[in-house]
C-alpha positions in Angstrom: 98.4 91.5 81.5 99.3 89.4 84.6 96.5 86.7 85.7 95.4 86.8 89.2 95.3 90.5 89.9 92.3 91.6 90.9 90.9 94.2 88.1 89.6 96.6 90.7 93.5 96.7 91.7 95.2 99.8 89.6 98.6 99.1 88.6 99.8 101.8 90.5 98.7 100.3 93.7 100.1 96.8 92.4 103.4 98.2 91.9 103.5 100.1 95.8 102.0 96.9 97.2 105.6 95.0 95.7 107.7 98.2 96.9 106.7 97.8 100.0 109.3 96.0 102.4 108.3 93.9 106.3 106.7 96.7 108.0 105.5 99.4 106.0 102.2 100.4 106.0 99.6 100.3 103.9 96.3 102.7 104.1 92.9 102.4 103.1 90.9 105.2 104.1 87.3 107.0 103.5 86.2 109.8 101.0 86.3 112.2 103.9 90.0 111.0 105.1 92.1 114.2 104.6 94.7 112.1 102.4 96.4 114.9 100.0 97.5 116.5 103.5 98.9 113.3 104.9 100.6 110.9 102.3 103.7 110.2 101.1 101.8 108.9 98.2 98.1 108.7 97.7 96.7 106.8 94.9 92.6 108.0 94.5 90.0 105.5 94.1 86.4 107.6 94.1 84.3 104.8 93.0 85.3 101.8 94.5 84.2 100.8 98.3 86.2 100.1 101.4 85.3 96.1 102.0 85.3 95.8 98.1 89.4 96.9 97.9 90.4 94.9 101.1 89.0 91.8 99.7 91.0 92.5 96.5 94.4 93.7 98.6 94.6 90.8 101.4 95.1 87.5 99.0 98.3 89.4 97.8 99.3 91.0 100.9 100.6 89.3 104.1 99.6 90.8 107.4 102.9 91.3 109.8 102.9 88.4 112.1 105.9 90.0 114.1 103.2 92.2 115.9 100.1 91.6 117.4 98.2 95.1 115.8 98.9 94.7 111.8 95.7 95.6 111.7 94.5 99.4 113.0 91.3 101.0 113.0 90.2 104.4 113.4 88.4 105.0 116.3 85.3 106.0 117.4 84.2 108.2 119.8 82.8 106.3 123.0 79.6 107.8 122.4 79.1 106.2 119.0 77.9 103.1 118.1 80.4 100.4 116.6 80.7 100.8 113.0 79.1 98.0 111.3 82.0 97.7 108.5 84.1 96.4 111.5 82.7 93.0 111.3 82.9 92.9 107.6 86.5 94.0 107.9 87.0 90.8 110.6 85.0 88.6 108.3 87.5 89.4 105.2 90.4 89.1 107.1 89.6 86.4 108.3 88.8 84.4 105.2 92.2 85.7 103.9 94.5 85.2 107.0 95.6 81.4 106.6 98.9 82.0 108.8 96.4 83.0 111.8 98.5 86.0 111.5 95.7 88.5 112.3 95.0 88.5 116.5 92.5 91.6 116.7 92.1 95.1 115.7 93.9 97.9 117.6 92.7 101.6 117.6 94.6 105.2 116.9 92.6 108.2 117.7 91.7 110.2 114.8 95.2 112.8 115.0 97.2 109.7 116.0 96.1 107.8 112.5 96.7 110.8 110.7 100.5 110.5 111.9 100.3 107.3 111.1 99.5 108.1 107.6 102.6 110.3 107.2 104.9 107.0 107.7 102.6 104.9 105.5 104.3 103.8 102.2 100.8 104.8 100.6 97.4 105.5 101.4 94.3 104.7 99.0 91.4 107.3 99.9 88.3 105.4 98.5 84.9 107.3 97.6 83.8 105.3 100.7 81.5 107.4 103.2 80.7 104.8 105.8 82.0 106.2 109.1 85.3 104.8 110.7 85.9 103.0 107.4 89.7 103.6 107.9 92.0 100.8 108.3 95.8 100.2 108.5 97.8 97.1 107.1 100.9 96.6 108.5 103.0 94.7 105.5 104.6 91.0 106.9 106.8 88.6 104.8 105.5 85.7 102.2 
């Protein structure tokens, strides 16, 4: 056992987390996120929710400060309201960014983030069914 992994972190995650090189990405996405049809690897996490894992992911992994969007959101539909897991996501990221690394979130449309998710190193599909709850973290050096 290593000490200061989180335990809602599966070792399986862990080990793609230190695979991954400057630049890769790094998926968290919904229940309803159509992962088996998009990933490279998928690593399934039914009972665990979105905010939950990214608070667990972000004091091990360092946003890409060689961009200004390492940090992308699905987005919504202009008719919709803003999803309120957006300012938790800011508030965690926030918390976790000490290099001021993180600028603002940038948006894909819906088929635009699912390309995305085919050059992702791996995407976690949560049992998360908040709306929007999908988020990309683009990998930066220690």
């Amino acid at each position: 056992m290593l000490r200061g992994i989180p335990k809602i972190l599966p070792p399986d995650l862990v080990k793609y987390m230190m695979e991954m090189g400057h630049s890769d990405y790094l998926i968290l996405a919904d229940a309803n996120f159509p992962g088996m049809a998009h990933a490279k690897r998928m690593i399934r996490m039914d009972s665990v929710c979105l905010p939950q894992l990214l608070e667990a992911i972000l004091p091990l992994f360092p946003l890409d400060s060689f961009v200004d969007d390492s940090v992308r959101l699905m987005r919504n539909l202009p008719t919709e309201p803003v999803p309120e897991v957006w300012k938790e996501y800011r508030k965690i990221i926030l918390k976790n960014d000490s290099n001021g690394t993180f600028k603002d979130f940038s948006f894909l449309d819906r088929l635009d983030f699912y390309d995305m998710a085919e050059k992702a190193y791996v995407v976690v599909q949560t049992g998360d069914e908040v709306r929007y709850g999908n988020i990309v973290l683009q990998k930066g050096c220690c």
